[in-house]
mmCIF file of the N, C-alpha and C atoms, coordinates in Angstrom:
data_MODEL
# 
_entry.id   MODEL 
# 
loop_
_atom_site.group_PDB 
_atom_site.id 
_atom_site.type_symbol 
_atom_site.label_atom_id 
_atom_site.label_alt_id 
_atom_site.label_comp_id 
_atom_site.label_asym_id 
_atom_site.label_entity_id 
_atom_site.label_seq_id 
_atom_site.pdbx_PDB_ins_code 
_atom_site.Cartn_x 
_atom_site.Cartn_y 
_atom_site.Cartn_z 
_atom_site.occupancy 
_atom_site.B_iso_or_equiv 
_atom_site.pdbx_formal_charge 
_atom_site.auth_seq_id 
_atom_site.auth_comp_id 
_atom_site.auth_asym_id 
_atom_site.auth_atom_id 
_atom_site.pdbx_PDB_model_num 
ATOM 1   N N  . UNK A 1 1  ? -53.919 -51.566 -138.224 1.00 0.00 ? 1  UNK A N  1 
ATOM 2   C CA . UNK A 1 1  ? -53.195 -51.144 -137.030 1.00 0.00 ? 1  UNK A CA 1 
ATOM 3   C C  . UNK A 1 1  ? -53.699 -51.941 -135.830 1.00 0.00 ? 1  UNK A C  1 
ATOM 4   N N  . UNK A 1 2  ? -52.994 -52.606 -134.831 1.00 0.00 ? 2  UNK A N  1 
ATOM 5   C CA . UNK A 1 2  ? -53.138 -52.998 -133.578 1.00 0.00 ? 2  UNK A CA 1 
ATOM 6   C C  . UNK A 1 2  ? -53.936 -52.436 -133.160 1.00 0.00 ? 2  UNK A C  1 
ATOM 7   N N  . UNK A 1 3  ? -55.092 -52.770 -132.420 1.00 0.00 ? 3  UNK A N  1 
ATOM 8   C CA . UNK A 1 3  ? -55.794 -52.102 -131.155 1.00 0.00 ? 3  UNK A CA 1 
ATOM 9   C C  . UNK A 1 3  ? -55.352 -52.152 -129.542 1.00 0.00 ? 3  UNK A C  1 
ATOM 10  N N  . UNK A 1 4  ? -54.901 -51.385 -129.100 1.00 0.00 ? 4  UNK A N  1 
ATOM 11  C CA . UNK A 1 4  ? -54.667 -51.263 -127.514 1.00 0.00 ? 4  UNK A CA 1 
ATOM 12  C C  . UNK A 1 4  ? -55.932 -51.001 -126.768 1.00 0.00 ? 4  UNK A C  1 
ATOM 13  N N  . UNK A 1 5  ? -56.001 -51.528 -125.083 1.00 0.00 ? 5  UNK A N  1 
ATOM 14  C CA . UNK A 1 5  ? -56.975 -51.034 -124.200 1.00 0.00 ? 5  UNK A CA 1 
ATOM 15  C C  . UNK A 1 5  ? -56.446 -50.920 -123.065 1.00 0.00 ? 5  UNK A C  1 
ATOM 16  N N  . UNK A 1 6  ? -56.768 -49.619 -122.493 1.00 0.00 ? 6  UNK A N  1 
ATOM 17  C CA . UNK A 1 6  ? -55.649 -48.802 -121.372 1.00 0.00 ? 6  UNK A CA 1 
ATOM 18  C C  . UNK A 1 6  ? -57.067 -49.332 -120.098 1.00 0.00 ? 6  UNK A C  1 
ATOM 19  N N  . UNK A 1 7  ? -56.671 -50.450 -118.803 1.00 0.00 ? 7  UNK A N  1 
ATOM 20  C CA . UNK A 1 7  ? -57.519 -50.872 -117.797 1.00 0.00 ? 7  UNK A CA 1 
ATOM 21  C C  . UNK A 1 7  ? -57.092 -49.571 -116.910 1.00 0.00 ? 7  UNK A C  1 
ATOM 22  N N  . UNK A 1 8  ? -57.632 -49.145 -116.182 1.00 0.00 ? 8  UNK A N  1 
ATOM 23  C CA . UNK A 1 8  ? -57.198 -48.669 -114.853 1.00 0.00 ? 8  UNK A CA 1 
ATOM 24  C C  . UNK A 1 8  ? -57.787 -48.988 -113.600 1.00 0.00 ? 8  UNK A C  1 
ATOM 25  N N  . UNK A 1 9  ? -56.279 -48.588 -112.620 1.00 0.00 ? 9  UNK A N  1 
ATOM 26  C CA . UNK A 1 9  ? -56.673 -48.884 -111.480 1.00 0.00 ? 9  UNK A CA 1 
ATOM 27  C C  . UNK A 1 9  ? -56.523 -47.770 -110.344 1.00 0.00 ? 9  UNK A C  1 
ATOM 28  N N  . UNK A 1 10 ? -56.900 -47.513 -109.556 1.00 0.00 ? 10 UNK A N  1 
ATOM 29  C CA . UNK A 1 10 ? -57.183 -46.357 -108.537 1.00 0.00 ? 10 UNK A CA 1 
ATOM 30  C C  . UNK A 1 10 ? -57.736 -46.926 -107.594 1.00 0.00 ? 10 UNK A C  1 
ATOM 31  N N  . UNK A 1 11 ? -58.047 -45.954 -106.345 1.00 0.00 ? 11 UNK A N  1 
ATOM 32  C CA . UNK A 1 11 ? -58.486 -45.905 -105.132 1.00 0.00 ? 11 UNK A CA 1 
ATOM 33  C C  . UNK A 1 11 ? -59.741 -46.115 -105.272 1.00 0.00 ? 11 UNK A C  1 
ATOM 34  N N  . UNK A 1 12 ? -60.359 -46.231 -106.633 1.00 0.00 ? 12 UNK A N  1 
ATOM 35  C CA . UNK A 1 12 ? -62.177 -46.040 -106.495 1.00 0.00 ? 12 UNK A CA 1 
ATOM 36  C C  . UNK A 1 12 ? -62.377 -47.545 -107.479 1.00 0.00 ? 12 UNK A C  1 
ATOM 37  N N  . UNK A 1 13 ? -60.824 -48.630 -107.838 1.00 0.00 ? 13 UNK A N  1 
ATOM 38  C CA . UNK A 1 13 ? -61.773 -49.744 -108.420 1.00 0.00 ? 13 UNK A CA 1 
ATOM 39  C C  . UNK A 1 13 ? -60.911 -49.631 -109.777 1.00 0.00 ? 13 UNK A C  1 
ATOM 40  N N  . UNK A 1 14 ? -61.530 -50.868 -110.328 1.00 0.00 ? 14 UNK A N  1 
ATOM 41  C CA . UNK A 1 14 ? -60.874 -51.169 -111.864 1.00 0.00 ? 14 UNK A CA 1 
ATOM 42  C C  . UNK A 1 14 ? -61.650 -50.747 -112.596 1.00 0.00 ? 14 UNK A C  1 
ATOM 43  N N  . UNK A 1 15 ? -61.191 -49.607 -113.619 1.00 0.00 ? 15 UNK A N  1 
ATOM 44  C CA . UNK A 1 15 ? -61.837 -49.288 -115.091 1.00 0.00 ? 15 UNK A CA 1 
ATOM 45  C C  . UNK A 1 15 ? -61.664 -49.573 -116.489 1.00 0.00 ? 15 UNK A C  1 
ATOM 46  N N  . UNK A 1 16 ? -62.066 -50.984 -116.691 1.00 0.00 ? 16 UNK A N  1 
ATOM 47  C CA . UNK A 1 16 ? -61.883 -51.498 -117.675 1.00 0.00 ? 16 UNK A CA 1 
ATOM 48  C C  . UNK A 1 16 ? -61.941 -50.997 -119.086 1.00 0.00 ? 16 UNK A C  1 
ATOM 49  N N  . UNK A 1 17 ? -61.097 -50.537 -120.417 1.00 0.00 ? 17 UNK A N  1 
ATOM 50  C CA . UNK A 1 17 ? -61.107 -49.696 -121.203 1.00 0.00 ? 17 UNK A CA 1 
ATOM 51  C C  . UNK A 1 17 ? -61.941 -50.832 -122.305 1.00 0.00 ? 17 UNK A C  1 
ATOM 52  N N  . UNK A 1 18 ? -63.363 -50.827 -122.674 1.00 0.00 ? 18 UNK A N  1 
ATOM 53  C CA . UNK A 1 18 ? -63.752 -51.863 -123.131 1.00 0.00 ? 18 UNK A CA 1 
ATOM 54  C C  . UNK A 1 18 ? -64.078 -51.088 -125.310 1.00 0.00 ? 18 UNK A C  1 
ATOM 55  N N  . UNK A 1 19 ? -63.512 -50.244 -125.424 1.00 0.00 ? 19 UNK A N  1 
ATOM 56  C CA . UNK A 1 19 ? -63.431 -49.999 -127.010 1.00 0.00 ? 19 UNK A CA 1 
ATOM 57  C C  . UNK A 1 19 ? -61.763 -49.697 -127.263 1.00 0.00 ? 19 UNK A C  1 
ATOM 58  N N  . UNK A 1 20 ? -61.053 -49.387 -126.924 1.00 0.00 ? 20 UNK A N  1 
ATOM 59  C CA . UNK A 1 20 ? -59.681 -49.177 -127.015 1.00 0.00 ? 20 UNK A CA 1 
ATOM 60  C C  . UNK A 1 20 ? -59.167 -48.413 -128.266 1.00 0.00 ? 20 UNK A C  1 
ATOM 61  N N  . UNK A 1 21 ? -58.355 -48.520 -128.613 1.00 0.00 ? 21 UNK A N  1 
ATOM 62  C CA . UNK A 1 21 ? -57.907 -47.175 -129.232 1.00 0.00 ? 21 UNK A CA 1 
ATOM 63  C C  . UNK A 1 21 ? -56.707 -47.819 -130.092 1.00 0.00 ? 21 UNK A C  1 
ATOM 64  N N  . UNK A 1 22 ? -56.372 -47.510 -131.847 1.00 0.00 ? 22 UNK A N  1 
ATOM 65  C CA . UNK A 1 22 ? -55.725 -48.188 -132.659 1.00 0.00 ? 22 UNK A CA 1 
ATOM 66  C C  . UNK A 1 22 ? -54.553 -46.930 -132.328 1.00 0.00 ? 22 UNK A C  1 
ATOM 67  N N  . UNK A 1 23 ? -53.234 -48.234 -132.696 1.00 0.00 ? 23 UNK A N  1 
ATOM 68  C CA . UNK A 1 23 ? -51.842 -47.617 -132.629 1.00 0.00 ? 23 UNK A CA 1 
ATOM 69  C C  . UNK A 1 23 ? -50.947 -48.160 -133.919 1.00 0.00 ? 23 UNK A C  1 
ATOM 70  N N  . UNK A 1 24 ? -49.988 -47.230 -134.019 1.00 0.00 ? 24 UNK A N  1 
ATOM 71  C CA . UNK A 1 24 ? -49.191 -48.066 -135.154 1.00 0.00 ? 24 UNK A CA 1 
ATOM 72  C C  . UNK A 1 24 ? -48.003 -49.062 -134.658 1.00 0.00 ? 24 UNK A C  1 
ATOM 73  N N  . UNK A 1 25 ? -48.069 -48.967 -133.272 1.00 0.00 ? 25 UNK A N  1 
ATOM 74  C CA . UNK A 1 25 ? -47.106 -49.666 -132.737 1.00 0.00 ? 25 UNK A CA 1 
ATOM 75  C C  . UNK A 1 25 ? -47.406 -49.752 -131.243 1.00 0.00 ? 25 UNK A C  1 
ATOM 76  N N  . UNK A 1 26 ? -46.829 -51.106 -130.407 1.00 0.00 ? 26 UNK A N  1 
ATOM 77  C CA . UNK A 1 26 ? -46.323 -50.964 -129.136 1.00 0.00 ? 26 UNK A CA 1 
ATOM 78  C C  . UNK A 1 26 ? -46.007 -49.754 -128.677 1.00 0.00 ? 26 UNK A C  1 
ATOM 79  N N  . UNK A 1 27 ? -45.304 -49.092 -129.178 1.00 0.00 ? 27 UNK A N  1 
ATOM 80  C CA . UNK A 1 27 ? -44.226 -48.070 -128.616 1.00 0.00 ? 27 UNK A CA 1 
ATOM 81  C C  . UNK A 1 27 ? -44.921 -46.873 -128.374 1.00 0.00 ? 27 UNK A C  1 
ATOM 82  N N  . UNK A 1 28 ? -45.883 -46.720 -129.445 1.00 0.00 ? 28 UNK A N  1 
ATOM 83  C CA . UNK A 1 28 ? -46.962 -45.907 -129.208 1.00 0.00 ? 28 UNK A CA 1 
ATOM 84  C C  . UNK A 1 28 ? -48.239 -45.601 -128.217 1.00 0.00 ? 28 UNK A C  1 
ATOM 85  N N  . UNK A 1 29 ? -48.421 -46.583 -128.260 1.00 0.00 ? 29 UNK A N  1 
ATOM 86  C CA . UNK A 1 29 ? -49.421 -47.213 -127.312 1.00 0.00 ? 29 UNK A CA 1 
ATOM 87  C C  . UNK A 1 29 ? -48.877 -47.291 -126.106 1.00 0.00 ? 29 UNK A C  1 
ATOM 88  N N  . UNK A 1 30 ? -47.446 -47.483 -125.294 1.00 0.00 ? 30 UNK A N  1 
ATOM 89  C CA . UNK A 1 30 ? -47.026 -47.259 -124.117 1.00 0.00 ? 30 UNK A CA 1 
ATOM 90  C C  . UNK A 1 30 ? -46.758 -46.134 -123.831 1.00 0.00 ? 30 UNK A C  1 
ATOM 91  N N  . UNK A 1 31 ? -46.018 -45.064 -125.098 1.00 0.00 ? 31 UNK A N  1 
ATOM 92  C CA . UNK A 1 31 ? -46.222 -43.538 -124.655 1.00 0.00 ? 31 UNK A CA 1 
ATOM 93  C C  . UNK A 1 31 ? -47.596 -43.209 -124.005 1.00 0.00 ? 31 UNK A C  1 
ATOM 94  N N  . UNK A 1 32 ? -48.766 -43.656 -124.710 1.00 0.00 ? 32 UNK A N  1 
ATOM 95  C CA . UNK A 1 32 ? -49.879 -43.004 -124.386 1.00 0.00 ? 32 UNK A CA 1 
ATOM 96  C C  . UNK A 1 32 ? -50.107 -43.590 -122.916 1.00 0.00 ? 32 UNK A C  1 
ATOM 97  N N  . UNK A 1 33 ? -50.012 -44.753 -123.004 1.00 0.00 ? 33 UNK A N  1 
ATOM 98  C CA . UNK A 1 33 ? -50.473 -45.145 -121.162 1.00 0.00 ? 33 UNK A CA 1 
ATOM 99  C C  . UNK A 1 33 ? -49.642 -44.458 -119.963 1.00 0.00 ? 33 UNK A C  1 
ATOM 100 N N  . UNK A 1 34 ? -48.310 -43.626 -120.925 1.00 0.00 ? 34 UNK A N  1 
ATOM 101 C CA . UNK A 1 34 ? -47.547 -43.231 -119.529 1.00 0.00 ? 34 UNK A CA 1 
ATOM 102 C C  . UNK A 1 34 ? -48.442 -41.854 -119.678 1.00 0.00 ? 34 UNK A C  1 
ATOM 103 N N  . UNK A 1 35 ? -48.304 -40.751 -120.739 1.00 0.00 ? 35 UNK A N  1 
ATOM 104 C CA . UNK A 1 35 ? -49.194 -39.696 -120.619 1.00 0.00 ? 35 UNK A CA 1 
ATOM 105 C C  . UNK A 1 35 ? -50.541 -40.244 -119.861 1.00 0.00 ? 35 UNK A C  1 
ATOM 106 N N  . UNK A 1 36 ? -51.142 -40.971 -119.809 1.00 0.00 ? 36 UNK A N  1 
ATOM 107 C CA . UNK A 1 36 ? -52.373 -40.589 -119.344 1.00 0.00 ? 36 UNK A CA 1 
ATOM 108 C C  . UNK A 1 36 ? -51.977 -41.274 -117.936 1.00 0.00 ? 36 UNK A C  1 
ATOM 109 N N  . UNK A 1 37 ? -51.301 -41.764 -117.492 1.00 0.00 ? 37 UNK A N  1 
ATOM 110 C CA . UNK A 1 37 ? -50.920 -42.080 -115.735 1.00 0.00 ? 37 UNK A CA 1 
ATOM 111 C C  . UNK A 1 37 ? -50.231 -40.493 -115.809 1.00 0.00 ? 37 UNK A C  1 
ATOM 112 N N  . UNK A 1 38 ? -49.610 -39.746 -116.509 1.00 0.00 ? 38 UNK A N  1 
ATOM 113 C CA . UNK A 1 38 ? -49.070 -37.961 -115.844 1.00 0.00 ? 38 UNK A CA 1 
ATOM 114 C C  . UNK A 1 38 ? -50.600 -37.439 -115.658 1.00 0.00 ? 38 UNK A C  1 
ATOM 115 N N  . UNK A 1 39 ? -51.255 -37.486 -116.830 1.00 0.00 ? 39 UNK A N  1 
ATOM 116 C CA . UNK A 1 39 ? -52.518 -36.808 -116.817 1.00 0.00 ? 39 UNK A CA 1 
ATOM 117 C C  . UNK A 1 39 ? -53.360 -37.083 -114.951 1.00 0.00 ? 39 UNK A C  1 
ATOM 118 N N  . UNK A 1 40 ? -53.377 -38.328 -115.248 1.00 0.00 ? 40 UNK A N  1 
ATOM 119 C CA . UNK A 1 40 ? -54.455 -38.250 -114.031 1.00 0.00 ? 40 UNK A CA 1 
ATOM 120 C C  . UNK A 1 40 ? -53.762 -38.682 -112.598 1.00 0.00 ? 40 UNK A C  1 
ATOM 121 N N  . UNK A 1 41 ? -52.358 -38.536 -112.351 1.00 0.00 ? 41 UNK A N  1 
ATOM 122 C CA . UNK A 1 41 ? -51.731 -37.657 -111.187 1.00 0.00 ? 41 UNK A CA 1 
ATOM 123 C C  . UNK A 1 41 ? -51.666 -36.734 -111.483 1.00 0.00 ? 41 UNK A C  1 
ATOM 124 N N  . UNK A 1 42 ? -51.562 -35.664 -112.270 1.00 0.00 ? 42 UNK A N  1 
ATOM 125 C CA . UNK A 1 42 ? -51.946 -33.822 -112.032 1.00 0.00 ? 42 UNK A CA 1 
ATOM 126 C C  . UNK A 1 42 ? -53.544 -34.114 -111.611 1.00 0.00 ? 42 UNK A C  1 
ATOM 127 N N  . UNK A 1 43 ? -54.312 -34.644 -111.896 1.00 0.00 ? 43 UNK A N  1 
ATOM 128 C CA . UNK A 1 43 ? -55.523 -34.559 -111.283 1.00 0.00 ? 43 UNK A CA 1 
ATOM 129 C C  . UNK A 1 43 ? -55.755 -34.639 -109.988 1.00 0.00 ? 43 UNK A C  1 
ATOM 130 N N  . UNK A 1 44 ? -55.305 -36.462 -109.191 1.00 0.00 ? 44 UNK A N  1 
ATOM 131 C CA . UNK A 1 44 ? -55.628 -36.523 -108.121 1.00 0.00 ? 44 UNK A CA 1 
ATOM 132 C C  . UNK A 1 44 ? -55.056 -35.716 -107.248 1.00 0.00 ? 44 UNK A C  1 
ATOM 133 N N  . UNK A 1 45 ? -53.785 -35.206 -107.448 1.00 0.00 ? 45 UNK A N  1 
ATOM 134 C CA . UNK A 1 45 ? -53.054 -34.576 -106.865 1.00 0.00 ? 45 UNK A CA 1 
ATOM 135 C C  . UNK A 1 45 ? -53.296 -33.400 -106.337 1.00 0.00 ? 45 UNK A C  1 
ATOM 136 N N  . UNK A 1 46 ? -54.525 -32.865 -106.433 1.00 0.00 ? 46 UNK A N  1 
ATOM 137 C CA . UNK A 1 46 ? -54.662 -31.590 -106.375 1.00 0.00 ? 46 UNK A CA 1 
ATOM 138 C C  . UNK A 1 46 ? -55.270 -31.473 -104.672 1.00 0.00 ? 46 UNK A C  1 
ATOM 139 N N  . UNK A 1 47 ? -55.572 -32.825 -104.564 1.00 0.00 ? 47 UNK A N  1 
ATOM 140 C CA . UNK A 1 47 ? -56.070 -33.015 -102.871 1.00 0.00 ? 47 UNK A CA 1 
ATOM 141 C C  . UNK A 1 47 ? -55.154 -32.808 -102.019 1.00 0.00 ? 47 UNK A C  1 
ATOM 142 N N  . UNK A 1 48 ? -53.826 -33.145 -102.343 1.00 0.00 ? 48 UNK A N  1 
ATOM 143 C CA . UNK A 1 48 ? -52.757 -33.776 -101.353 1.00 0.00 ? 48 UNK A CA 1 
ATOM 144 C C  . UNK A 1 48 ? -52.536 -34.861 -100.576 1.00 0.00 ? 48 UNK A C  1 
ATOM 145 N N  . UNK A 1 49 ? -53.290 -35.801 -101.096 1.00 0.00 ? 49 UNK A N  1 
ATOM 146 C CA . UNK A 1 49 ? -53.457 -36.955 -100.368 1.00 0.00 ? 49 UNK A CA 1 
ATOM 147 C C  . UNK A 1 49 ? -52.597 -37.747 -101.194 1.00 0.00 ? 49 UNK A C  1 
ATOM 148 N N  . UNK A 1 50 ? -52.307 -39.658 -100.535 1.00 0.00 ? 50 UNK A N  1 
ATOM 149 C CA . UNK A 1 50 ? -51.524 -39.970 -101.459 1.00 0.00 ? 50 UNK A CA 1 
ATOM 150 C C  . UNK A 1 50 ? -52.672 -41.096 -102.012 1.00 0.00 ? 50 UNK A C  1 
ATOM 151 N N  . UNK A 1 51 ? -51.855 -41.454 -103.130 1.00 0.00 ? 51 UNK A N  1 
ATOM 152 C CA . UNK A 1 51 ? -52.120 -41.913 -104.165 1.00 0.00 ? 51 UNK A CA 1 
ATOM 153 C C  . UNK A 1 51 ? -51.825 -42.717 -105.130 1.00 0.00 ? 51 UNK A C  1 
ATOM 154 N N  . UNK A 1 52 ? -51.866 -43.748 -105.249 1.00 0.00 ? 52 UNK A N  1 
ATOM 155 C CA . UNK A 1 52 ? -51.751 -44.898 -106.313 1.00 0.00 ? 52 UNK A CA 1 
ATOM 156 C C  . UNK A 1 52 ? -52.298 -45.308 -107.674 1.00 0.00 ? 52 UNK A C  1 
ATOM 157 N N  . UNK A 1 53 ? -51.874 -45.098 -109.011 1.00 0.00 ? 53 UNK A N  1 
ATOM 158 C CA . UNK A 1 53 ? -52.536 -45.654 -109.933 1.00 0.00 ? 53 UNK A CA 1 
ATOM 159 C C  . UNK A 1 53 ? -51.731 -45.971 -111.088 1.00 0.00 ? 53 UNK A C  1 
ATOM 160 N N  . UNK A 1 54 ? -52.412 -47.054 -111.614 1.00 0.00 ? 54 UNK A N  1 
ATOM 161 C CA . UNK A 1 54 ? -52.043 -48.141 -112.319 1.00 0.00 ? 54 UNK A CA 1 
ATOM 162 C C  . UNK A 1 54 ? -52.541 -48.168 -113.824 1.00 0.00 ? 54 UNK A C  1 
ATOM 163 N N  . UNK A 1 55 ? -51.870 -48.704 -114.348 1.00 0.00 ? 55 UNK A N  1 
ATOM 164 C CA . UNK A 1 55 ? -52.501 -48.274 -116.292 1.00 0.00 ? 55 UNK A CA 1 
ATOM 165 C C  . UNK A 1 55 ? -51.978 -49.626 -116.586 1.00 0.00 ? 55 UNK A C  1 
ATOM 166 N N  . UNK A 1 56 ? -53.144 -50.451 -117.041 1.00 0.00 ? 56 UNK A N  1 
ATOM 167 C CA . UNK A 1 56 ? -52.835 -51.906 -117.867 1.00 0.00 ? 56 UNK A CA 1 
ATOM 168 C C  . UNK A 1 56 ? -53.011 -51.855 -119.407 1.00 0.00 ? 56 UNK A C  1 
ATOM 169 N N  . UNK A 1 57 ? -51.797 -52.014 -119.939 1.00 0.00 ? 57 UNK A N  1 
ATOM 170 C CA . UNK A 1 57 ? -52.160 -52.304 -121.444 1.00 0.00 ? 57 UNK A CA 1 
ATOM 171 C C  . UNK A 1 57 ? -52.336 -53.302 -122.283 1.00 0.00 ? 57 UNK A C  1 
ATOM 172 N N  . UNK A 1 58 ? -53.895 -53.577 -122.384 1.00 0.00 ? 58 UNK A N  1 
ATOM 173 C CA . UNK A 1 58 ? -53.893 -55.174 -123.338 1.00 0.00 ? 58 UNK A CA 1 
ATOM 174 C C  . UNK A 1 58 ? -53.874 -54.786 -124.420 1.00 0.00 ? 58 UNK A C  1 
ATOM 175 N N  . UNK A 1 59 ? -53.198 -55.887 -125.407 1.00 0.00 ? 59 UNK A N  1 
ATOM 176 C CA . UNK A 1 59 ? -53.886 -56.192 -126.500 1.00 0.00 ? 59 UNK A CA 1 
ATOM 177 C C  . UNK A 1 59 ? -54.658 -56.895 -127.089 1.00 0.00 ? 59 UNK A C  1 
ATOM 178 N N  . UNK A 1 60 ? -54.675 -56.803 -128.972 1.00 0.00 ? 60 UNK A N  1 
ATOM 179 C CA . UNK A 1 60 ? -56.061 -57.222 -129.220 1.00 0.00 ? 60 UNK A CA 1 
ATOM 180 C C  . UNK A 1 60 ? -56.570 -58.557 -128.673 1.00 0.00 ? 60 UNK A C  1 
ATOM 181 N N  . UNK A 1 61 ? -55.633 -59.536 -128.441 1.00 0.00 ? 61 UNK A N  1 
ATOM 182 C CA . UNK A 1 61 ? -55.795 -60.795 -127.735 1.00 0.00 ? 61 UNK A CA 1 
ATOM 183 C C  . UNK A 1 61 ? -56.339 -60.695 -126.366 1.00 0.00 ? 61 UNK A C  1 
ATOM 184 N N  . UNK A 1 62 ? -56.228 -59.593 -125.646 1.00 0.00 ? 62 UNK A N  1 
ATOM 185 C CA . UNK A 1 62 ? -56.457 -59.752 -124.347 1.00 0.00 ? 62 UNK A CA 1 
ATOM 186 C C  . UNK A 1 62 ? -55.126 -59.712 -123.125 1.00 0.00 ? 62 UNK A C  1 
ATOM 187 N N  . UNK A 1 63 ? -54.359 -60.116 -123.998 1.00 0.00 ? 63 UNK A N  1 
ATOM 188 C CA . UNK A 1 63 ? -52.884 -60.099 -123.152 1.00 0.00 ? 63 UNK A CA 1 
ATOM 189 C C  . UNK A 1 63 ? -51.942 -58.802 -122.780 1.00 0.00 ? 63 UNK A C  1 
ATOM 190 N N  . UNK A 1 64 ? -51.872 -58.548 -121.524 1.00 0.00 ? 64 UNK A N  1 
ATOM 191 C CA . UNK A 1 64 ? -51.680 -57.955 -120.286 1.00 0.00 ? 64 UNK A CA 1 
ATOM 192 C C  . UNK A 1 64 ? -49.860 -57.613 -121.642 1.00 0.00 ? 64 UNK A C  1 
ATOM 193 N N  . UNK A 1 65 ? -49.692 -56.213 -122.070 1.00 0.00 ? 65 UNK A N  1 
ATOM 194 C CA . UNK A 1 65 ? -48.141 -56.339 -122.506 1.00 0.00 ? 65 UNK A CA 1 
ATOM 195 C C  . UNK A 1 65 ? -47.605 -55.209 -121.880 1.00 0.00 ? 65 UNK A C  1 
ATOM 196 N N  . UNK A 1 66 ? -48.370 -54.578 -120.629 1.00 0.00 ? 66 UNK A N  1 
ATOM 197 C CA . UNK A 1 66 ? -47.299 -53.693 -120.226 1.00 0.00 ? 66 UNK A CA 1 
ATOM 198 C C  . UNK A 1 66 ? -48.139 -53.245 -118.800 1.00 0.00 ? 66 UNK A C  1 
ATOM 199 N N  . UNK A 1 67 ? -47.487 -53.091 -117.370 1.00 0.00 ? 67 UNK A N  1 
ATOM 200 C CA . UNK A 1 67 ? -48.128 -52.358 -116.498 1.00 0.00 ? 67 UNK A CA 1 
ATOM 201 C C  . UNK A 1 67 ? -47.049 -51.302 -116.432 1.00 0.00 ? 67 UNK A C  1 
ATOM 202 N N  . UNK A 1 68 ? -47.734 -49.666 -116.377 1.00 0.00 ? 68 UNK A N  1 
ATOM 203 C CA . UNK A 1 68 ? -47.390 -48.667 -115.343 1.00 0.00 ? 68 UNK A CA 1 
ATOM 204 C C  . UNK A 1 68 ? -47.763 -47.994 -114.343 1.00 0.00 ? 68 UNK A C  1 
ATOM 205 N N  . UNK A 1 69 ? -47.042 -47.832 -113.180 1.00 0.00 ? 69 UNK A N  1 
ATOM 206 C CA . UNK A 1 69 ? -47.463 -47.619 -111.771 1.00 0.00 ? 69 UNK A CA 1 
ATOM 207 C C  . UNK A 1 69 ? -47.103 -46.205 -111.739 1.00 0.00 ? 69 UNK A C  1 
ATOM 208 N N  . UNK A 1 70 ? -47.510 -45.131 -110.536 1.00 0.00 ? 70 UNK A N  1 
ATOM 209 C CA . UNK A 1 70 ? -47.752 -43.754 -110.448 1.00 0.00 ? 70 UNK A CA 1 
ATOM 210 C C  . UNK A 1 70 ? -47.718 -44.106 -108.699 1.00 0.00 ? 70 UNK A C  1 
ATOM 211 N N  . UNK A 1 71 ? -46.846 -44.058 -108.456 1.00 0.00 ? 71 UNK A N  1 
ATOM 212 C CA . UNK A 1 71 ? -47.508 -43.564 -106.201 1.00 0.00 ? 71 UNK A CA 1 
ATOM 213 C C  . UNK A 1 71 ? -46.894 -42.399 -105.806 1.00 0.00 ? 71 UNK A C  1 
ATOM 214 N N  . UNK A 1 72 ? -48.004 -41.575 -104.990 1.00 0.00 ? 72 UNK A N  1 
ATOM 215 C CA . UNK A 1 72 ? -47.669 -40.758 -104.757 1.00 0.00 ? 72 UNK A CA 1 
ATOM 216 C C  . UNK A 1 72 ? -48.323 -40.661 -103.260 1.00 0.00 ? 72 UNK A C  1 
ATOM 217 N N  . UNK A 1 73 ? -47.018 -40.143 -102.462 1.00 0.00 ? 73 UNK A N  1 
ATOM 218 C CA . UNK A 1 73 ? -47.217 -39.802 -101.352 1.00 0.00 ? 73 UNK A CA 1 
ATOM 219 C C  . UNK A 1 73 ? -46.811 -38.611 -100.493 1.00 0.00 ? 73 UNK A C  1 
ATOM 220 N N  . UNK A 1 74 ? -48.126 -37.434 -100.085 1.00 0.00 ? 74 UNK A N  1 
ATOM 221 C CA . UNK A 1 74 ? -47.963 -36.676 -99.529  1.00 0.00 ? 74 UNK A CA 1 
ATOM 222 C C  . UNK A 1 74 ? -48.108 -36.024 -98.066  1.00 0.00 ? 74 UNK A C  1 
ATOM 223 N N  . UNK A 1 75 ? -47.079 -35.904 -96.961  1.00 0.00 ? 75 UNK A N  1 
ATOM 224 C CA . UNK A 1 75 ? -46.974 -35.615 -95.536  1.00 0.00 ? 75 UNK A CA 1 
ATOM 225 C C  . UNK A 1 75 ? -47.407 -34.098 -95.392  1.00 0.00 ? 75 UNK A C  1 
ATOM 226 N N  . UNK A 1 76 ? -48.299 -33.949 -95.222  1.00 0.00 ? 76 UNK A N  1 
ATOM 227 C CA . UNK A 1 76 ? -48.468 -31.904 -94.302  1.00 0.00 ? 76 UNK A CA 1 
ATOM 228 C C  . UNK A 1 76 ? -47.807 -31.852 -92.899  1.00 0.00 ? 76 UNK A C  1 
ATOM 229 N N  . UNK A 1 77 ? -47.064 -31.281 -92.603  1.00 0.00 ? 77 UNK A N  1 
ATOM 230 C CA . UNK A 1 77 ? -46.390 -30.918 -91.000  1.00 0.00 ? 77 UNK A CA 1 
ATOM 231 C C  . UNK A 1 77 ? -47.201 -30.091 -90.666  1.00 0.00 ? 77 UNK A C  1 
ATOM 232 N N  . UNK A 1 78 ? -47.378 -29.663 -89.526  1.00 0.00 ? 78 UNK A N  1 
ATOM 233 C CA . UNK A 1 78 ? -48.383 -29.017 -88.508  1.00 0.00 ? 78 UNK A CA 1 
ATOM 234 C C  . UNK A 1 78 ? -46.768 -27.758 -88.364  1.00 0.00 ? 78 UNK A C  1 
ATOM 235 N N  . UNK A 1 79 ? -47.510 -26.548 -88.020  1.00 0.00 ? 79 UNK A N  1 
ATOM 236 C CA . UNK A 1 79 ? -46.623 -25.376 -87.847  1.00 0.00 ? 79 UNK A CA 1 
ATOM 237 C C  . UNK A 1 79 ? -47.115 -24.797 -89.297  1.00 0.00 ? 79 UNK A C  1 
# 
């Protein structure tokens, strides 16, 4: 099976996924990078601030085969 490695990016820096995780497919392996960009906007989100993050998926070569982006932006009104 292919090995995937999910990089991330956020407000605090790049987290390079340096053991990665076997898939039986592409297709698989991009489900998971979108679940885990839902996963960790229910997280940051809990501040209300806004927010940007990014999920790079290499493969076993090293090559960049998919980015997904997450922004989120939240206004509080006064009253």
């Amino acid at each position: 099976m292919p090995r995937f490695y999910f990089d991330l990016v956020d407000s605090r820096g790049l987290h390079r996924d340096l053991i990665g995780d076997e898939f039986h497919s592409f297709e698989e392996a991009r489900a998971q990078a979108q679940a885990l960009l839902g996963d960790i906007a229910r997280e940051d989100l809990s501040d209300g601030q806004s927010h940007t993050t990014a999920c790079d998926l290499r493969d076993d070569g090293d090559r960049l085969v998919f980015h997904g982006e997450i922004t989120y932006r939240g206004t509080r009104f006064p009253g």
